[in-house]
SEKOLKOL-233794 format. One line per field, with one value per atom (N, C-alpha, C, O): residue number from 0; z, x, y; atom name. Coordinates in Angstrom, 3 decimals. Last residue first. Example, Ala and Ser with C-alpha at 12.3 -4.5 7.8 and 13.67 -1.06 7.14 Angstrom:
// SEKOLKOL-233794
vofi = [1	1	1	1	0	0	0	0] $
pz = [7.080	7.140	7.870	8.039	7.800	7.800	7.800	8.465] $
px = [12.850	13.670	12.900	13.409	13.190	12.300	13.200	14.236] $
py = [-2.250	-1.060	0.030	1.138	-5.690	-4.500	-3.300	-3.319] $
marfi = [N	CA	C	O	N	CA	C	O] $
***
This chain:
// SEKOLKOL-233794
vofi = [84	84	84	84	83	83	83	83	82	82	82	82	81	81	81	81	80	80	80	80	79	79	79	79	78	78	78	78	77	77	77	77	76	76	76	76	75	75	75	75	74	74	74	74	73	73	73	73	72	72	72	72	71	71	71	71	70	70	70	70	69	69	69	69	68	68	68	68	67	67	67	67	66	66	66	66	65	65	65	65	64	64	64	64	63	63	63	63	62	62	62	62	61	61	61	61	60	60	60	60	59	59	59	59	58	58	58	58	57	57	57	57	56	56	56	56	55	55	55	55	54	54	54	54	53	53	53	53	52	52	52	52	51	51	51	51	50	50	50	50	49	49	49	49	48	48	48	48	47	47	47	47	46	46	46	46	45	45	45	45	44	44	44	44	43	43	43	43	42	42	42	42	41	41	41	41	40	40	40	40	39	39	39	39	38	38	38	38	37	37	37	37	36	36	36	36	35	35	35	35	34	34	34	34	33	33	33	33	32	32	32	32	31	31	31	31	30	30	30	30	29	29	29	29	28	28	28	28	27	27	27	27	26	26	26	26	25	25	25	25	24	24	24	24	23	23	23	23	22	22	22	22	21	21	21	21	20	20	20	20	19	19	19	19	18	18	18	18	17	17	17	17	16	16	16	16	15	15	15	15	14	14	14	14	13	13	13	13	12	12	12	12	11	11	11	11	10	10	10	10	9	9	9	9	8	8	8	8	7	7	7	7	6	6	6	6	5	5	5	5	4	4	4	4	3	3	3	3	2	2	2	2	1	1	1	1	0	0	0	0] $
pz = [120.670	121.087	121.641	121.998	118.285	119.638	119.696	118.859	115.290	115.757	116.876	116.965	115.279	114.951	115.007	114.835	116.210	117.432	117.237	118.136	114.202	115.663	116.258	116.723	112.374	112.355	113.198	113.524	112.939	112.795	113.224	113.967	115.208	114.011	114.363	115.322	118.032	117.596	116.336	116.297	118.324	118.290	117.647	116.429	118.654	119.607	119.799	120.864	117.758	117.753	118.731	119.711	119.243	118.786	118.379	118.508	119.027	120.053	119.974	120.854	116.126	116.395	118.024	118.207	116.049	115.628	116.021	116.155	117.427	117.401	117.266	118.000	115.616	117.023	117.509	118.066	112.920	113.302	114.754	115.069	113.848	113.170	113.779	114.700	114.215	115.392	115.250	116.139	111.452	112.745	113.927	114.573	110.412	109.848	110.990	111.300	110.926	111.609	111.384	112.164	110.283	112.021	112.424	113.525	107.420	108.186	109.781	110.415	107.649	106.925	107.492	108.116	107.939	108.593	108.408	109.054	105.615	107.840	108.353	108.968	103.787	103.746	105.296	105.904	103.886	103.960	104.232	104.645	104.318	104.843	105.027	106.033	102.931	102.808	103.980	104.918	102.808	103.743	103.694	104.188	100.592	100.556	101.558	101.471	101.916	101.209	101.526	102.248	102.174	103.059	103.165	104.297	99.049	99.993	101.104	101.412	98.532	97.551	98.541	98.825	100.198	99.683	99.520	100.191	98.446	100.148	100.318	100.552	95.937	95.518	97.249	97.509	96.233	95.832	95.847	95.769	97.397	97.953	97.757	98.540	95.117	96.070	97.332	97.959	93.169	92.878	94.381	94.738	94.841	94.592	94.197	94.647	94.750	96.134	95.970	96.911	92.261	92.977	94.098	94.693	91.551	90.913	91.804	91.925	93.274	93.266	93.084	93.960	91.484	92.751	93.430	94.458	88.977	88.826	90.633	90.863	90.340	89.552	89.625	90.236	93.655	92.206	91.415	92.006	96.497	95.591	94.167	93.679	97.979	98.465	97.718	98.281	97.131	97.218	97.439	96.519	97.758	96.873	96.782	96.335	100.505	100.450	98.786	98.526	99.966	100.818	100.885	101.144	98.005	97.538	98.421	97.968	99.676	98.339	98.101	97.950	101.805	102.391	100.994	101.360	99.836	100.412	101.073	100.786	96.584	97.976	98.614	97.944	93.588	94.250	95.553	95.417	90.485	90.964	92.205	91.828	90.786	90.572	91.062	92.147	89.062	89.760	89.473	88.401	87.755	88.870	89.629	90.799	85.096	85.163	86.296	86.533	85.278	85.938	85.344	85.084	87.949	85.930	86.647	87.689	89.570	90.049	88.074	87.330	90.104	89.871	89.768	89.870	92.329	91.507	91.012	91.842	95.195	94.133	92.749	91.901	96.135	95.883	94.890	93.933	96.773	98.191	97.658	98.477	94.666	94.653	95.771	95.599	92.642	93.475	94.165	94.345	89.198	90.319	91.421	91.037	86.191	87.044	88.447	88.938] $
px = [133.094	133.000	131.582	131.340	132.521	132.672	132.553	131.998	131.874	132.912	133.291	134.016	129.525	129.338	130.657	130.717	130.100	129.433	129.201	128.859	131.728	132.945	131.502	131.705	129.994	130.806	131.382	131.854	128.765	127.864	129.175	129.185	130.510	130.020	129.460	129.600	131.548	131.546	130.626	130.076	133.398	132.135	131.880	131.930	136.079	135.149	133.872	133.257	138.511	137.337	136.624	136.433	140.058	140.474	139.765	140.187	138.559	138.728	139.191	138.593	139.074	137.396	137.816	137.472	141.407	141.634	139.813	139.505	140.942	141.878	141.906	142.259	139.307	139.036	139.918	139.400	141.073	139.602	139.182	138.636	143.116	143.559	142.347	142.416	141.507	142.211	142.701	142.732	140.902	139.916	140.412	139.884	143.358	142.585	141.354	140.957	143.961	144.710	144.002	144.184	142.031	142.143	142.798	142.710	142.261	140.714	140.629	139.738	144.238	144.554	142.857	142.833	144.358	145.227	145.032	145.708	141.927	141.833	143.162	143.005	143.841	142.532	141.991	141.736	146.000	146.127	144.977	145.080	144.237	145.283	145.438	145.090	140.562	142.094	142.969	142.350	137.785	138.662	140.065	140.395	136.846	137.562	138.191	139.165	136.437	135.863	135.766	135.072	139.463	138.862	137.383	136.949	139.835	140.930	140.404	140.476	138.474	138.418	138.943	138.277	139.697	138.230	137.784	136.879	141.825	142.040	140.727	140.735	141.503	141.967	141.530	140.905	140.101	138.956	139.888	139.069	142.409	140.928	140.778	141.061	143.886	144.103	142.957	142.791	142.586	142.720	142.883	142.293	142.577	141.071	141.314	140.579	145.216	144.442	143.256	142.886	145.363	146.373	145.677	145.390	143.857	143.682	144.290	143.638	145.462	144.273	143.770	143.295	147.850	148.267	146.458	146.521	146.889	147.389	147.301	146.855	145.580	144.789	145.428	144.748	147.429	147.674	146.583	146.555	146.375	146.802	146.655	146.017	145.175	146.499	146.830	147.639	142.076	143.081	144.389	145.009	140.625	141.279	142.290	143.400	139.854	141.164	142.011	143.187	137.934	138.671	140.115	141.179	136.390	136.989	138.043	139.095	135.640	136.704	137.092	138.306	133.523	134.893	135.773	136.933	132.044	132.944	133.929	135.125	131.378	130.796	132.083	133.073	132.661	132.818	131.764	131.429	133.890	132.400	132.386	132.137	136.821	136.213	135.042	134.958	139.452	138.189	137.321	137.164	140.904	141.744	140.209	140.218	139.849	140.597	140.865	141.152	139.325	138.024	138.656	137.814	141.737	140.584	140.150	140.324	143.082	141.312	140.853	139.986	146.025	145.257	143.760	143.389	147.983	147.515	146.580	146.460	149.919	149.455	148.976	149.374	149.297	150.459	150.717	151.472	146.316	147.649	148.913	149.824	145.536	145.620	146.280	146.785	148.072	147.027	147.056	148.003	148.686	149.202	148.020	146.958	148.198	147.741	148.291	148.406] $
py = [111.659	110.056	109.686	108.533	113.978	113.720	111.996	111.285	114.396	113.559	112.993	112.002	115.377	114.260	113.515	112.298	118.204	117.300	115.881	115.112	119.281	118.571	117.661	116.540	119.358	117.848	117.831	116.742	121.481	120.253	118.797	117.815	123.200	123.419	121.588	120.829	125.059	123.821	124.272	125.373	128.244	127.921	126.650	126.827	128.367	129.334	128.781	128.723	125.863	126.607	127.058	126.338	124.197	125.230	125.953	127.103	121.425	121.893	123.347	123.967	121.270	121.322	122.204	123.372	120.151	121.635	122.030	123.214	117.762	118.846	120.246	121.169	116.361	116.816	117.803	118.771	116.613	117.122	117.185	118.243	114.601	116.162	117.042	117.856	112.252	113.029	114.467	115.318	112.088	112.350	112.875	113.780	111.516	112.887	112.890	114.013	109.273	109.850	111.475	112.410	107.820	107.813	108.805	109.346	108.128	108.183	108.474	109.038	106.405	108.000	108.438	109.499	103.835	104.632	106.068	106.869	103.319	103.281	104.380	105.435	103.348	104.174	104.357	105.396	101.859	102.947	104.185	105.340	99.618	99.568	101.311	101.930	100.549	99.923	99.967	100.470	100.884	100.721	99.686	98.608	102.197	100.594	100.326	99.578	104.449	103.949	102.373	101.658	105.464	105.135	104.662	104.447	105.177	104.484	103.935	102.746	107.341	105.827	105.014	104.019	109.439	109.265	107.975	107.480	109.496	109.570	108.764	107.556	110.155	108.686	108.531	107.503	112.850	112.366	110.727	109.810	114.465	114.018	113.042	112.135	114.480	113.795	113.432	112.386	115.877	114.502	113.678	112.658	118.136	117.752	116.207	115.328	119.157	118.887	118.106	117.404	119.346	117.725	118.096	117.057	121.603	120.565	119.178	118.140	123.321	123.005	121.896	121.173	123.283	123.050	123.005	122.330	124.420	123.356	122.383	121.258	126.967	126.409	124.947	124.124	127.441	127.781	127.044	125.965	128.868	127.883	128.354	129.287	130.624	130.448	129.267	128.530	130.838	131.972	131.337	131.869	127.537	128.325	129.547	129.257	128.001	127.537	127.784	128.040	129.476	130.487	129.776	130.339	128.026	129.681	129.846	130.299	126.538	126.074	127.129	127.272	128.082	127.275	126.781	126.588	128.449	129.880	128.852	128.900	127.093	127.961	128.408	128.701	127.704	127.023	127.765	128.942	128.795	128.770	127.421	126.276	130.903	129.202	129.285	129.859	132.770	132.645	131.238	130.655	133.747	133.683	132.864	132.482	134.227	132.749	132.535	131.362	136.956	135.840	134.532	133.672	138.591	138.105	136.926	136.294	140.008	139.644	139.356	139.815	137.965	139.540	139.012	137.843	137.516	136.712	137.826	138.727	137.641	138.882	138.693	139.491	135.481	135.336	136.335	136.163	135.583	135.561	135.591	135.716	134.077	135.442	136.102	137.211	132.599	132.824	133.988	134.754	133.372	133.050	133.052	133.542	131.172	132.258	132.075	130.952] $
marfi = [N	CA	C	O	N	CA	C	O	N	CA	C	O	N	CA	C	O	N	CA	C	O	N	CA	C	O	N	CA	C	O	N	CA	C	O	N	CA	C	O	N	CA	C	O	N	CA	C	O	N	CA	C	O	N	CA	C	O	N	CA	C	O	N	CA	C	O	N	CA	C	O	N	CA	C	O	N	CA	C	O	N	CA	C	O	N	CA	C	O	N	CA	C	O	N	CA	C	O	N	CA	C	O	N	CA	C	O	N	CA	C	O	N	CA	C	O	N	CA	C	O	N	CA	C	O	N	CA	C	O	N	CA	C	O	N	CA	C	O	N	CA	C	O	N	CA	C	O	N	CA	C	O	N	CA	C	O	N	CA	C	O	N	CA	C	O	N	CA	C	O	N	CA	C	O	N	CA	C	O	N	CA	C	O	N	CA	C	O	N	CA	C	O	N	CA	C	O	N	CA	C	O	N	CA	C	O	N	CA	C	O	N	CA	C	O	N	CA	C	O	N	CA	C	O	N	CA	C	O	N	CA	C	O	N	CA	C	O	N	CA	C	O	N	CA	C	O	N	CA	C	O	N	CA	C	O	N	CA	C	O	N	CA	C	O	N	CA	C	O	N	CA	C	O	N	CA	C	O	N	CA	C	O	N	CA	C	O	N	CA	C	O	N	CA	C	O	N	CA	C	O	N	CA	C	O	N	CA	C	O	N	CA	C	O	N	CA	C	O	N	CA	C	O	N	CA	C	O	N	CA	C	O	N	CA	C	O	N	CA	C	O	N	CA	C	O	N	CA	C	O	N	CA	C	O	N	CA	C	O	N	CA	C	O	N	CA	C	O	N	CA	C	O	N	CA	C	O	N	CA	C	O] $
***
């Protein structure tokens, strides 16, 4: 199935019982191309977890991403105020 940003059509294979922020990144991915976003989470996840080598590096560098783009917002949400220093 194509996504639906990618003129993917409205059958209910195009469709995932998710809340609204998975849905909204859903639309612009493919079911398969979904799927490697969610694996990849979930090893990122494990990594920074186990605070690994790679798991710290990828935790510091995705926090700074998050203050970032938090600053770019109109209106702070729960996690920019739990990211502030």
């Amino acid at each position: 199935m194509l996504a639906h940003s990618n003129r993917g059509t409205h059958a209910m294979e195009n469709y995932l019982p998710a809340h609204r922020l998975c849905n909204n990144y859903r639309w612009d991915y493919s079911a398969e191309e979904f799927q490697w976003i969610l694996k990849l989470g979930v090893w990122v996840r494990t990594q920074v977890e186990r605070e690994t080598e790679i798991g710290t590096d990828l935790r510091d560098v995705f926090h700074q991403y998050e203050l970032a783009r938090q600053k770019r917002r109109k209106t702070p949400t729960a996690l920019s105020k739990r990211l502030r220093p």
